[in-house]
C-alpha positions in Angstrom: -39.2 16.2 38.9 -39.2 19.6 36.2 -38.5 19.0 32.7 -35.6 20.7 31.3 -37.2 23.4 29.3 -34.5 24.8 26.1 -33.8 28.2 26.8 -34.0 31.0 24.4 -30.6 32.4 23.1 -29.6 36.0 24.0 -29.7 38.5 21.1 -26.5 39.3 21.1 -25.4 35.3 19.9 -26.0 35.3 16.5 -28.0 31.6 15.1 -26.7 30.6 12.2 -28.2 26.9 11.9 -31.3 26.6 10.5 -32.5 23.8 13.2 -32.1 26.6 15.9 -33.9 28.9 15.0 -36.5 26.6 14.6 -36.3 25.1 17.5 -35.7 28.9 19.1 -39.5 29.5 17.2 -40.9 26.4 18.4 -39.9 28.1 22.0 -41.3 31.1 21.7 -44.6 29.2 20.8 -44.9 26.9 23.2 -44.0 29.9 25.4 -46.8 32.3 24.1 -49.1 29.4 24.6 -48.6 29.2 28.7 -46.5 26.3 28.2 -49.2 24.2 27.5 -48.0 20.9 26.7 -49.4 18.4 23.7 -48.8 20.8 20.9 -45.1 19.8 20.3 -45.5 18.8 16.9 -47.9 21.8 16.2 -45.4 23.8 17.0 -42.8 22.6 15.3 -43.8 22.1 11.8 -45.4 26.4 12.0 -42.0 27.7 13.4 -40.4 25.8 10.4 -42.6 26.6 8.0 -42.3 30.3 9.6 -38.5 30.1 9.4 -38.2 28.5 6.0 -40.4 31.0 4.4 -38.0 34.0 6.1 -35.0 32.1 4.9 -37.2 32.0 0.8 -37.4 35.7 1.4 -34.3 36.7 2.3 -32.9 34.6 -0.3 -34.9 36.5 -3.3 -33.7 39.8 -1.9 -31.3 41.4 -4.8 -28.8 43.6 -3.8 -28.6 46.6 -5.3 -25.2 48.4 -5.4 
């Protein structure tokens, strides 16, 4: 019996929640990978450290006017 895989959002749906788009990164991993499994975890904890350091620099950006 598959495994329900998640499935990557279109580009056009904007991801606002922080867990998505780890979870979207995670994906794309796994995915780049061959869909190896065992490296969950591995995965998980580069796409958030990935996504939380995005979400650092975007948050230092000043805006100039």
């Amino acid at each position: 019996m598959p495994v329900a895989r998640p499935q990557p959002r279109k580009e056009s749906t904007p991801v606002t929640s922080i867990d998505e788009r780890i979870r979207l990164r995670a994906f794309e991993l796994f995915e780049q990978r061959g869909r190896e499994d065992g490296h969950d975890l591995e995965d998980w904890l580069r796409a958030e450290s990935e996504v939380a350091g995005r979400s650092h620099k975007l948050a230092s950006l000043t805006v100039v006017k």
